[in-house]
C-alpha positions as CSV (number, residue, x, y, z in Angstrom):
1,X,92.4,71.5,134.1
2,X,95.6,69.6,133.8
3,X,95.5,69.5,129.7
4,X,96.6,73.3,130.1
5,X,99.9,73.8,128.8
6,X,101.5,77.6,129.4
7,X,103.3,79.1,126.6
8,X,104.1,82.6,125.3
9,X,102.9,82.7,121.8
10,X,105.5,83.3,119.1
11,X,106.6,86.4,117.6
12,X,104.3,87.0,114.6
13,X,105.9,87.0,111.3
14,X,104.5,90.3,110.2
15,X,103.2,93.2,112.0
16,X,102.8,97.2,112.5
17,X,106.7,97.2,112.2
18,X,106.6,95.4,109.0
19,X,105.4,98.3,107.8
20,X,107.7,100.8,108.7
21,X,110.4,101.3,106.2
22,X,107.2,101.0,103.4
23,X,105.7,104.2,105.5
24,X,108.9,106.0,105.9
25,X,109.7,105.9,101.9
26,X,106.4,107.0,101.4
27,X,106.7,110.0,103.6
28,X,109.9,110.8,102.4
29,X,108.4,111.0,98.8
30,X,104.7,112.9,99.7
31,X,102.6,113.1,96.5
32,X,104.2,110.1,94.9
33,X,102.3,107.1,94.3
34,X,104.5,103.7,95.0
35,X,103.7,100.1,94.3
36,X,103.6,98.5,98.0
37,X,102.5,94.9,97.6
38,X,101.0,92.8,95.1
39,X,99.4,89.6,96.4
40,X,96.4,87.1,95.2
41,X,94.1,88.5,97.5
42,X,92.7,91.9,97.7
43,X,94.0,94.1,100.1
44,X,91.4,95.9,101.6
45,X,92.6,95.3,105.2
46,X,95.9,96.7,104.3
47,X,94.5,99.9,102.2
48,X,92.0,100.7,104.6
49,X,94.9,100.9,107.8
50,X,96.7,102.5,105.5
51,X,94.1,105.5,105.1
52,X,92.4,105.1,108.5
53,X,95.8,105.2,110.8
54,X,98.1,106.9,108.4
55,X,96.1,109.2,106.1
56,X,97.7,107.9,103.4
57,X,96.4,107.9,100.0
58,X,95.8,104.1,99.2
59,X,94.0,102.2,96.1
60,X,94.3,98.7,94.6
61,X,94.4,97.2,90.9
62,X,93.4,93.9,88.8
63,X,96.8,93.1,87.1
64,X,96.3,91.0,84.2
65,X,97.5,87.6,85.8
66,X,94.4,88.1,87.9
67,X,97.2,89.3,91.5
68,X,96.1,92.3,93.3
69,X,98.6,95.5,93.2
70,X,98.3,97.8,96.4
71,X,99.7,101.4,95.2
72,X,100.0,104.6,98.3
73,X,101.3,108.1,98.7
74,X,101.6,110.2,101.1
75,X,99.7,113.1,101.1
76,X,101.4,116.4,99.8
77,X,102.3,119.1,102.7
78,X,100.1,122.0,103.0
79,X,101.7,125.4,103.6
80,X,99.9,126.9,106.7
């Protein structure tokens, strides 16, 4: 096994923290739809962490140059 070489991997580009001034508007603004990404794929991944680990709101759209549009809100507070 000497064709092992031992490396730490490098820091990825995007992650979890990526996310967080994206979350932090949206919670500031609960109810409020915003535009969070648009890209040529469709971002299910995204939508569904979106709803699943934030309980966010979270739906995509078909824009007419055929790019994907990934809108969110934050859900409104509910008086106790």
């Amino acid at each position: 096994m000497d064709d092992i070489t031992w490396q730490t991997p490098p820091t990825p580009k995007r992650g979890p923290h990526s996310l967080d001034p994206i979350l932090e508007a949206l919670r500031a603004n609960p109810g409020r739809w915003a535009l969070v990404s648009t890209s040529d794929r469709r971002p299910n991944g995204r939508q569904q962490y979106l709803k699943n680990h934030y309980g966010f709101e979270a739906t995509s759209r078909v824009l007419p140059d055929g790019s994907f549009a990934l809108y969110a809100r934050a859900p409104k507070q509910v008086a106790a």
